[in-house]
Structure formats: structure tokens, C-alpha cells
N, C-alpha and C positions, 0 to 999 in steps of 0.2 A: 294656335292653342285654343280651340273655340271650347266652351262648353253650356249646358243648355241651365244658363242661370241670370239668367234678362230678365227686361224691364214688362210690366203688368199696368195698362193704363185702367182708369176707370170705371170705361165700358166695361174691361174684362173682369172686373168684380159684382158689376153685374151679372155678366153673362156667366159665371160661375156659380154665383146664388141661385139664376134660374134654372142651371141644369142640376144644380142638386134638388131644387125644389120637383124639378120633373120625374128627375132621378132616367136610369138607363134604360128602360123598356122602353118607351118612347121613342125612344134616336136608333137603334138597332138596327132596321135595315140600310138607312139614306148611310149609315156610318162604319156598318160594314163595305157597303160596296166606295166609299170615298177612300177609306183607310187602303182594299185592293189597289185601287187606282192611282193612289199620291204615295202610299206609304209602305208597302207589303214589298217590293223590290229592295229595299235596303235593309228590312227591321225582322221580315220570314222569308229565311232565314237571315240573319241580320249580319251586317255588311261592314269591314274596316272598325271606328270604336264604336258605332249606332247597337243600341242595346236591343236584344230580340224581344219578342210578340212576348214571350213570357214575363221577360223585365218589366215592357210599359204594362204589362195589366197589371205588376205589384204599385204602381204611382199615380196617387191620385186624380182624380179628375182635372180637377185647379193644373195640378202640375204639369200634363200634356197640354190642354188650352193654354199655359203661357208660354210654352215653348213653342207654337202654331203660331198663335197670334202675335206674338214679339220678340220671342228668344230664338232657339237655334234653327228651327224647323219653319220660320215664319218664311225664307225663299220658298220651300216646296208645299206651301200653304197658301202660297200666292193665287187668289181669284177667287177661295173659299169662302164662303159667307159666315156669319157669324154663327149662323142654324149648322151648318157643315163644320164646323169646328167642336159645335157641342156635341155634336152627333157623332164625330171622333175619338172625343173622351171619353164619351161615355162609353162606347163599342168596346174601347181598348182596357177603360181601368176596368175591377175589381174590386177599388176601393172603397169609392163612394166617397162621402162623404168625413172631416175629421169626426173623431167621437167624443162630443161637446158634453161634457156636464153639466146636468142641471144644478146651476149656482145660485145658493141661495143669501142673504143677508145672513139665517143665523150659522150657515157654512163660515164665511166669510167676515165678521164681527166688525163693525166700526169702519168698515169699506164701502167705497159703491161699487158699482160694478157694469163693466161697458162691456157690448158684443162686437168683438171681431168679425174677421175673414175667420181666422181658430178659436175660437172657443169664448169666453168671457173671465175677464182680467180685472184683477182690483185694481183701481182708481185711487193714489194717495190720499192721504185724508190731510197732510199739510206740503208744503213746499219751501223747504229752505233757501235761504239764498245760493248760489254757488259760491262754495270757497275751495280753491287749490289746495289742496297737500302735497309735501314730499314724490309719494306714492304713486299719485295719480300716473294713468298710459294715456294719454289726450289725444293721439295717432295713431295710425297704423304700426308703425315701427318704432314708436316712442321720440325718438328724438330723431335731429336732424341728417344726423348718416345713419339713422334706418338700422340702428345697432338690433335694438328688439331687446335690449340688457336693462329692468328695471333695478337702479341701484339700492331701490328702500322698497323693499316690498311688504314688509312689514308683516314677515313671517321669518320663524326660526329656521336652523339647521334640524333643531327636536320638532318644527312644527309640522316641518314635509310631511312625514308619512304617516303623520295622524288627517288626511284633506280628504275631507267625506263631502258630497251633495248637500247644499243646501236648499236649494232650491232648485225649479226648474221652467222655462218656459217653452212651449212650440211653437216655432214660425215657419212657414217656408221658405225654403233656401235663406237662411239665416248668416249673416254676414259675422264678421269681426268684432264685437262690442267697442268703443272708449268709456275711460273712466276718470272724471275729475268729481274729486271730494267724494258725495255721496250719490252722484248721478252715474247716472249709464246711460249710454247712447248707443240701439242698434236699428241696422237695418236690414231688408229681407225683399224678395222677393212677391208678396203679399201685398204691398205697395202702403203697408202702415211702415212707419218710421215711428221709433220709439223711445220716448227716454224714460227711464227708469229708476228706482231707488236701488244702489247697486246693493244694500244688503239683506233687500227682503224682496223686492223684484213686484212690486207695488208699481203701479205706471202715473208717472206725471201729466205728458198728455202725449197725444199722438198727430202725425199727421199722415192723414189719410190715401195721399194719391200720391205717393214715392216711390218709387220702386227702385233699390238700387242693390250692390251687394257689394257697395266700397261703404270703407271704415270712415266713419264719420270724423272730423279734425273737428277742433271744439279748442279755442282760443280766446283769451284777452281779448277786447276789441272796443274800441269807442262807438264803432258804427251802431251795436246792441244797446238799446236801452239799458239794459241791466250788467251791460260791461263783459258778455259772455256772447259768443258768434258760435255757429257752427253750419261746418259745410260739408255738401253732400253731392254727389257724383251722379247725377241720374241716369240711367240702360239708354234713356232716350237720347244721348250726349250734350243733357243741361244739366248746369249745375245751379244751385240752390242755395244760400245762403240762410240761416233764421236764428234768432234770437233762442237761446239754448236754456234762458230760463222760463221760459215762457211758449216756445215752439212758432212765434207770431215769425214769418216772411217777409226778411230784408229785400231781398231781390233776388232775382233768378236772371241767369247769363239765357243769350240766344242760344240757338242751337250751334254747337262748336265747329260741327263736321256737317257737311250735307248729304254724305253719301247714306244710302237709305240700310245698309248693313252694319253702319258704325255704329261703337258700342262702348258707353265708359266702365272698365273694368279695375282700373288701380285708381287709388285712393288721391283726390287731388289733396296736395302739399303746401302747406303756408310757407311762402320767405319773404321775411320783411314785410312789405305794402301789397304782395300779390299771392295770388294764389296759381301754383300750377298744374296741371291738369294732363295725363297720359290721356290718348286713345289708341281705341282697338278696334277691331272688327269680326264678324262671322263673315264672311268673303269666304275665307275657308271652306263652309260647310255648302256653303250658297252653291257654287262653286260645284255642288253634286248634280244640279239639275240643268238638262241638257239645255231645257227652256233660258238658263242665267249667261248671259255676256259678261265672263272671264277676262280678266280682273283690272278692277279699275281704285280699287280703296289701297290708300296710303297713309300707314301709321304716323303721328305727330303729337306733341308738348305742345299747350297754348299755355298762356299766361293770363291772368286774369288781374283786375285792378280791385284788390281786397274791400274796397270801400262799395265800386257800384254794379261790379261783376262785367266789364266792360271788359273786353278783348284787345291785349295793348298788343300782341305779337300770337305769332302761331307759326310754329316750325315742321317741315314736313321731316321724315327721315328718309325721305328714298327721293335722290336729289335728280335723276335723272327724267329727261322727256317720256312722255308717253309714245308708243310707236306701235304698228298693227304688227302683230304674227299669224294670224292667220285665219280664213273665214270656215265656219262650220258647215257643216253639210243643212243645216236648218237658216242658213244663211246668216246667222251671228258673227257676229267680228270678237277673237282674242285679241283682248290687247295686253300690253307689259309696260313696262316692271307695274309690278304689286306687292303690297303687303307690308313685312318693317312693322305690325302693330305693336305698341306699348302697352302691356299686358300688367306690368304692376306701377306699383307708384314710384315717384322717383325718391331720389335720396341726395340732399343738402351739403351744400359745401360753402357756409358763408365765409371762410377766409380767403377760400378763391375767389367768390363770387361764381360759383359754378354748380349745377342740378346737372345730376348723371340719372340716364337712363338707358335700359335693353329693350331691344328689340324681339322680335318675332322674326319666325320664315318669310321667304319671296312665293307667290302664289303663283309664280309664271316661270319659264324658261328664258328670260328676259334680263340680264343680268342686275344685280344693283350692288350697291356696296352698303346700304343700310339698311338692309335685312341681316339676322343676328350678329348685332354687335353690340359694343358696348358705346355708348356717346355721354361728353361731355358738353353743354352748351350756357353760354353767357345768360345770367340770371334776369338782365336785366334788358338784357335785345333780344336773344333766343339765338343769338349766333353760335354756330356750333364751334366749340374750339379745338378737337380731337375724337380720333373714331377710332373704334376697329374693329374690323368684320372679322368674327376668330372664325366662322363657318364659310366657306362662300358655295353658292350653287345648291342649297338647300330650298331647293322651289317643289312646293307642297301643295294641295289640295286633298280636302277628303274624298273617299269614295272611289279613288284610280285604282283598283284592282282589276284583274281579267275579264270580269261582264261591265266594266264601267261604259258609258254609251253616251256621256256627259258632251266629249268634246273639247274640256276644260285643260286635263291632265297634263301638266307640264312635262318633259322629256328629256334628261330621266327623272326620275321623281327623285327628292328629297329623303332625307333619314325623318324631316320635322323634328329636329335640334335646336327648336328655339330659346327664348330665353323669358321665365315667367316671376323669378323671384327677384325682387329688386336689392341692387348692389348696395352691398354697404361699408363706410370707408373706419377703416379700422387705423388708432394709432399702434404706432412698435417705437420699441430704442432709439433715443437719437431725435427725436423729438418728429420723425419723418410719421406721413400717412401711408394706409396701403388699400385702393379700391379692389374690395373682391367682388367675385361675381361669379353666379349657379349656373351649367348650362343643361339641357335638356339630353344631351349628351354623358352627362356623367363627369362631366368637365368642370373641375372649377378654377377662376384664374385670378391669379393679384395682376394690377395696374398703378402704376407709378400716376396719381392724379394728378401732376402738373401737366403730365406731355403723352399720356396714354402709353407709354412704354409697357409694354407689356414686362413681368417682372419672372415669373412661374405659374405654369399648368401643372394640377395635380386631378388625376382620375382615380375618383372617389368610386364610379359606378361602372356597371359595364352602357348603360345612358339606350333610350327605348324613347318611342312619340310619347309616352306618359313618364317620363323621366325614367333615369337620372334626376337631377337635381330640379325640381320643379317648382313648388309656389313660394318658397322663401330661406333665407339663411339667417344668420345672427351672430354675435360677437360679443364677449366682454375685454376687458382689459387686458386678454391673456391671450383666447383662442379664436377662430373663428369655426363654426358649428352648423356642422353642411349635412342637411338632411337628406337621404336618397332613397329615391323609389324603386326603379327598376319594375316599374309593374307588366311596364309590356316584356320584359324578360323571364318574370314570374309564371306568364301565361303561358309560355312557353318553358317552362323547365319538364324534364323527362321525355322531350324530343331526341332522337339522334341528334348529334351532334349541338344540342341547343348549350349556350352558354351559361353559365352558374350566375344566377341573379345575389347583387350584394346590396338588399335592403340596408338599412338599420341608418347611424348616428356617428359621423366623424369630428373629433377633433384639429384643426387643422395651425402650425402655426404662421399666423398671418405674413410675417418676415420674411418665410422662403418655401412656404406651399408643404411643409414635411406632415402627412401626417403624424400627430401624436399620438392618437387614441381609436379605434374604432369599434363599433359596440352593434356586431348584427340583429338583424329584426328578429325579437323573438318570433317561434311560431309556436301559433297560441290559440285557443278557443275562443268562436266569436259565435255570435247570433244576427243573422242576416234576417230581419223581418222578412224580406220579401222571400225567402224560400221557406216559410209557412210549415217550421218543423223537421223539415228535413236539413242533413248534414250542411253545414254553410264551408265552401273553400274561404276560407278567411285569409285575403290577401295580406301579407304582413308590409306591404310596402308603405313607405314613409318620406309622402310626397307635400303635409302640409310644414307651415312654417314653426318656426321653433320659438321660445319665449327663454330667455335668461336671468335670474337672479344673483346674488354672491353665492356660490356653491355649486348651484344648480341648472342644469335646462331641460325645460319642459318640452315636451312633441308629442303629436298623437299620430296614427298610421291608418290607414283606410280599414284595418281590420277592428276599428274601433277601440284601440289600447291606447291610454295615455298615462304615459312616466314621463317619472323626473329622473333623472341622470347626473351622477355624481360629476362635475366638470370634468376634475384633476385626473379622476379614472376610466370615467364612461361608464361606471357603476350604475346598474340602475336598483334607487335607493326608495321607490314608490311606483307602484302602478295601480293602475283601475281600468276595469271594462265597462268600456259605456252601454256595451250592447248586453251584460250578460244578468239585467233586469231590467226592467219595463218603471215609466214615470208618470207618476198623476201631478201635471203641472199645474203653476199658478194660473193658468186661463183656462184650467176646467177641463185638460184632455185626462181620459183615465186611460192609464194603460201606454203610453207613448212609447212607443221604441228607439233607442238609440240607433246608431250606426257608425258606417268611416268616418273618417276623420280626414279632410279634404283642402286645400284651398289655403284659406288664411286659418292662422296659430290661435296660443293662448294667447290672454292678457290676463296682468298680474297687477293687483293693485290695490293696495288699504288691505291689506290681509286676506285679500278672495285671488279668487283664479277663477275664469271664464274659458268656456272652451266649448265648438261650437260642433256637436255629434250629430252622424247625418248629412253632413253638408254634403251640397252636389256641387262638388266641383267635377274637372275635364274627366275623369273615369266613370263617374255616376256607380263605383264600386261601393255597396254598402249601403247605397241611397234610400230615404224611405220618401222624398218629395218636400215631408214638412219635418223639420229638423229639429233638435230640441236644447238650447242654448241652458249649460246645464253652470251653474254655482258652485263651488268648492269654498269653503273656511274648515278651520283646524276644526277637528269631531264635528263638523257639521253646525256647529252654533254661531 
């Protein structure tokens, strides 16, 4: 499940600055003929999910050189100089540069004002202490089974459908927000890390050379001077620790993983004294070049020692040896099993003492038993206590179609049914729990979390490489609430014989899988920046995660719509287009575009709603590169 929303180091904030400063006449021929050479075979015409020549020229400059230099693209960018990278961007965008306004003190009254990677943002002018409320989302998924259900959110049943913009920021690939009191924590792709006043979007401080696109945890903690921790996931597979009222650096872990594709994607999780820690991989995409020796990355859970970021344990999921299959015509060696990454965050079970985690696809033809499953593992050793492979022989790589030349391509290929949204354990009647869990398939399944018994399968979607059920689910006290995409079946409807894609919003009841309710994707008018005017197919599919209140759930759809949805009916009781007006943000962009709706969900919290439009997640449908993290309160105030 790779997608191109990795880590951006330092150099490449340099090297971004310079090619905007050169701007693209410059780099045009060395960057035409590199792009022929490394890239024009996948992208003109464009190949499996790689977005065509017309897509990359709507995405920024920044946005292609981080995908080169460290994201999805950095295998088939291997040997490139840093000059050949810029010379790539520049050939390929259109965009140029963001469109920064001139910010002034009397624009901006009683603020100072700092220059980004986008544009220039007020500087608070005080800093409270942190104090917790009710309200607060501190998490990815709020609490410890990852329900995603805030119980105080300190909005009415009358206040829903009065939720206007209140504010706006732009970042690149802009992550998840957390909210405690009146702070906000996000991070982005752009490699600032930011906390922020969650009600006016004023910045505390920043820190500069982060790059990640997990949900920042933000915790209690003795370790912080100031009694506040917060921790962060970095693309580079280190994670980061620092003082949340202040932004000063506890400590940072080694590198987790050594393999040179690995990549942290889900949100590391506090329990107890430690912190744990998914990894993933682009293996996947790597994986396209005939040049890359297939496949050697193995998804795994580490554990981290909350105090000095010390590595107490580290679990792989794919338990089996390594063994050759077979040598390439360019003399590389295929090896297997691969794959098994952990694509979101896990989800908590302290009365077991147990963290469940999903898996990803096998990138080989090489059997394993921990690629898409579901796993439960000892909190405190990392021993795994129960599995279960609901797919088996789903071995995947990008790019195996008819002209593939790789070498890689396992035999037969995969559906790519992995598993991206993290399980979350729901109570029912009777005082018992029930782990559900999204599969890429359109699958969704209860487990018996004592002994992985599998309980009931219900098929929500008809399930596609882009879901089915993809980056997350959620739960209150009643239902469980399984989003579905069906994009890749979308793309295909009005084929012969293609089958009827079932976007939209299910209730499901967690006891015994029945659905209650289901509530299709509207279709609906959207605005695709990057088709510049003309008609946009606005994909209605609804692959990002969900957010719950008492009444309500929140979701937004690649086509840029985000409703709230009456629980008890599926009613949807509020909606807004993100795309269908343009935003002059707090950092000075005039004019910002919205887009899909991707990846990770809302967060609800003290009476706002964050929601994050644009995002590039795995489809890059709707994308504009730099994204626009938009604020909701009732009328806007």
C-alpha cells in the first residue's frame, strides 16, 4: 500500500528553495531527457496506480523532488544527483512555486511573523501552559482501541449543521492534527512540525527538519520539563520525542529498521512506559525497477522505552527464513518471503496486555503466514500471542502488467488486499470485547480478542488495490462504522461486464457483523485543481477514516465532500465541499485549493473539527501536493 507521502530531509529544503529561486527554464533540457530516461516508461503513458505526465505537471515542484529524493520514486531515482532531481521538477511541474503573500504587521496586528517552506504564519504572541480538557483527541484514534468516538465534543445535536471554516492553513501532505486544551499538533511532509493554537491557528513554534505524516501522541509525562511529551514517527524510521510545550528534544531513537525502503507510516502508540512503533515499506514500488533486487523488507512492531527511546524489543511479522527464487536475466538474485508491512497504527488492549496490529501484502511468491493478517502480540515482550492470515497468496508488487521488464513480478500476482486501517476493539452485551478490522478487499471482520477466533465476515464493498475498506474504521458504544472506497472499481464502472462499485458509509453491528444501515456515496460536484477549469470526474469514493461523536460520524471522500451522518440512520445531517471555493490561509496562500479527502480522518475537539483537504494519500485522486488543513466551529466563530 505504498504512496508517495515520505520523509523530506534538510538538504531537500534547500534544494527546493534553489530551484524555485532558478525557477524552470534553467533545468529544461538535462530534465527533459532524465525524466525520458528514469521516468516516461511508467508515467507516458502512465502505468498501474503512477499518475500520468499531465497529473505530475498539476504538482508542485517541492512535491516531485520529495517523492525522487525520499518518497515513493527515490528507487528509480537512484544515482540522480541533486542537479538531476531539480531539473526533474522543474521539467515536469507547472506549478512553480506556492503563491506566498505579502504579509504585513498591519495585515496581521499584534503578531510576528515567520517564513516557511509555504508562505508566512503568525507567531503567537502568548503561550499558555498546557492543560487537558474533557475534549481533547491526543491520538491518532483517541483512545486505546483506536475507537476514533470523541465522547465530549463540545458541540450540539443544533450545533452540527451550522460548522463553517474558520480558519485555514497550507502544508504539504499534511497529516492528522492532535488536540489537547488549546494546542494543536500537526505534521506534514514540508519537514516543519507544528504546534499550534487550535482556535485561531497562530503557531507556537516549529520545528524545522521533521518530516513525517503520522499523528503526533502528545501525553502526560515526567520525562518533559513542563509535564507534556510528544512523539513523532519520522519517514526516515526514527522517532522523536520533545517537550510539547516548548518543542525543545527529548531524544530521538536510532534508526528502527535498516533496510533502505523502510518507512514509518502509522502513528507510534503510548502504553504504559513504552511506546510502540508500526513499520512499513515502499518495497512495493521499488520493486518496479529492473535495476532493484526483489524483495528483502519485512514489516514489524518495535517497542520503545517511553523515557529514553531505547529499543526494548522488535517484532518481525513474517516469521519465516529467507530463501533464493530465482536469478534475473541482469544477474540479480529474487529473494522471499517479503513484506507483512504495518501500515497504521496499532490499537491497545491493556486488560489483556495485548497491541493488535494488520498487516500488508507478500511482495514475493514465496509463501508466509504474515502478510494480511490480523496479529495480536504481548505488550510487554512483543511475543506474538494469535494470527490470522484472512488472505493467503496475495503476493503483490507494482508495475507487473504486460510491458513489465522488472523481473520482480511474483506468480500469479496478488488482488493487493492488504490491510491499511487499524483495528479497533469494540465492547457489546455481556460485558465481552469484539476486534474488528477493514480489509482492502471490502472485507470487514470481528475477532474474538482473547484467542483470534475469528467471529463473522461481512462484505461491505465489492474491495479493489485502492480499497474496499482502506485507511481507517471507527466505533461508538453501539455500531461499528466502516468506510468504503471501491475506487479502483469506480474506475472501472461502464465497462462490460465491470461490477457496480458501493462507495459510501456502513453501519455495522459489532456482535455478529449484520449490517444496520448503509448510506451510498453521494455523487456530487467537485473541483479538481489540477484540471484547470475543465469538468473534474469527482471520484465519490470514501477511503479516508471516520471520526464519531454522540449522534454523529464524520468522513470525507476523495471527491472532496465532508458529512456528518446521522448514526442511528445514516442520514446525512451536514455536508460541505472543500473543493467548491478556494482559501486565503493563515500563512499567507491566496487563493488555496482544496481537494480529496485521503488517508487519515477528522479530529474533533473543544468545539472545532479539523479535517485535512488535499491529502495525498495511496490514490493521489484530487491531489494538489500542498494541502490545506481547514478549521470548523459552529458559524465559523
Amino acid at each position: 500500500m505504498p504512496s508517495a507521502r515520505l520523509l523530506l530531509s534538510n538538504l531537500l529544503v534547500g534544494m527546493v528553495a534553489a530551484l524555485w529561486l532558478t525557477g524552470p527554464a534553467a533545468a529544461q533540457s538535462n530534465g527533459k531527457a532524465v525524466f525520458e530516461a528514469r521516468c516516461q516508461t511508467c508515467h507516458e503513458p502512465a502505468v498501474d496506480r503512477a499518475p500520468s505526465r499531465a497529473d505530475l505537471a498539476q504538482r508542485p515542484q517541492a512535491d516531485i523532488a520529495t517523492s525522487m529524493t525520499s518518497g515513493l520514486m527515490k528507487p528509480m531515482a537512484e544515482g540522480l544527483s541533486a542537479a538531476d532531481i531539480q531539473a526533474v521538477a522543474a521539467y515536469v511541474s507547472s506549478v512553480g512555486a506556492p503563491r506566498a503573500a505579502a504579509a504585513t504587521g498591519a495585515e496581521m496586528p499584534q503578531v510576528a511573523l515567520r517564513t516557511g517552506v509555504i508562505g508566512t504564519y503568525p507567531m503567537c504572541t502568548s503561550h499558555p501552559p498546557i492543560k487537558a480538557t474533557p475534549g481533547d483527541w491526543a491520538t491518532t484514534g483517541i483512545d486505546d482501541p483506536s475507537t476514533r468516538f470523541q465522547r465530549r465534543p463540545g458541540l450540539t445535536a443544533a450545533d452540527v449543521p451550522k460548522l463553517k471554516v474558520k480558519w485555514s492553513f497550507s502544508m504539504t501532505g499534511g497529516g492528522q492534527p492532535t488536540v489537547v486544551g488549546d494546542w494543536l499538533f500537526v505534521t506534514n511532509r514540508s519537514g516543519t512540525f507544528f504546534a499550534m493554537d487550535a482556535k485561531t491557528g497562530c503557531v507556537h513554534w516549529t520545528v524545522e527538519d521533521l518530516v513525517s505524516r503520522t499523528t503526533p501522541m502528545v501525553v502526560r509525562s515526567a520525562i518533559s520539563p513542563s509535564g507534556w511529551a510528544t512523539f513523532v514517527g519520522q519517514s526516515d524510521r526514527v522517532v522523536r520525542a520533545f517537550d510539547a510545550q516548548t518543542g525543545k528534544e527529548l531524544w530521538r531513537s536510532a534508526v528502527l529498521d535498516p533496510h533502505p525502503v523502510g518507512v514509518l507510516t502509522g502513528s507510534p502508540i503510548v502504553a504504559d512506559n513504552r511506546l510502540l512503533v508500526p513499520i512499513s515499506s515502499i518495497e512495493e514500488a521499488a520493486a518496479m525497477s529492473k535495476a532493484y533486487a526483489c524483495c528483502t523488507f519485512r514489516g514489524s512492531l518495535a517497542a520503545l522505552d517511553l523515557s529514553t527511546g531505547k529499543l526494548l524489543w522488535k517484532t518481525s511479522m513474517v516469521p519465516e527464513p529467507t530463501r533464493h527464487i530465482r536469478q534475473k536475466d541482469n544477474g540479480l538474485d529474487v529473494t522471499g518471503p517479503a513484506g507483512a508491512a504495518i501500515w497504521s497504527a496499532p490499537a491497545v488492549d491493556r486488560k489483556r496486555g495485548l497491541v493488535y496490529v494488520v498487516t500488508g501484502d507478500s511482495y514475493t511468491d514465496v509463501d508466509t503466514v504474515g502478510a494480511d493478517a490480523v496479529v495480536a502480540l504481548d505488550i510487554k515482550t512483543g511475543k506474538i500471542r494469535w494470527r490470522d492470515q484472512v488472505t493467503e497468496k496475495d503476493n503483490f508488487v507494482m508495475g507487473c502488467g504486460r510491458t513489465s521488464n522488472s523481473g520482480n513480478c511474483p506468480t500469479p500476482l496478488g488482488p493487493d488486499y492488504d490491510f491499511g486501517a487499524t483495528p479497533v476493539l469494540i465492547p457489546i452485551k455481556g460485558g465481552k470485547t469484539v476486534l474488528v478490522a477493514g480489509q482492502k478487499s471490502g472485507l470487514a471482520y470481528g475477532f474474538d480478542p482473547d484467542n483470534g477466533k475469528r467471529l463473522w465476515t461481512t462484505q461491505v464493498g465489492v474491495g479493489s488495490a485502492l480499497g474496499g475498506i482502506e485507511w481507517g474504521i471507527g466505533a461508538d458504544d453501539r455500531y461499528a462504522y466502516i468506510p468504503n472506497s471501491d475506487l479502483g472499481v469506480i474506475f472501472g464502472e461502464g465497462r462490460p461486464g465491470a461490477p457496480a462499485a458501493k462507495p459510501g458509509l456502513s453501519a455495522l453491528d459489532p456482535a455478529t457483523g449484520k449490517i444496520v444501515w448503509h448510506t451510498p456515496a453521494p455523487k456530487a460536484a467537485c473541483i479538481y485543481a489540477a484540471d484547470k477549469g475543465k469538468p473534474s470526474r469527482c471520484m465519490r469514493a470514501q477511503s479516508a477514516a471516520p471520526a464519531i461523536i454522540p449522534g454523529f460520524v464524520f468522513q470525507g471522500a476523495l471527491d472532496g465532500w465532508f458529512r456528518a451522518y446521522d448514526n442511528a440512520t445514516g442520514k446525512i445531517v451536514w455536508e460541505h465541499s472543500t473543493t467548491a471555493q478556494t482559501y486565503d490561509t493563515l500563512n499567507g496562500i491566496k487563493g488555496q485549493p482544496g481537494g480529496g479527502i485521503d488517508g487519515m480522518g477528522p479530529t474533533i475537539a473543544n468545539g472545532m473539527v479539523y479535517i485535512m483537504s488535499g491529502n495525498n494519500g495511496a490514490a493521489r485522486v484530487g491531489s494538489n501536493g500542498i494541502n490545506v488543513l481547514l478549521a470548523y466551529s459552529v458559524d465559523g466563530k
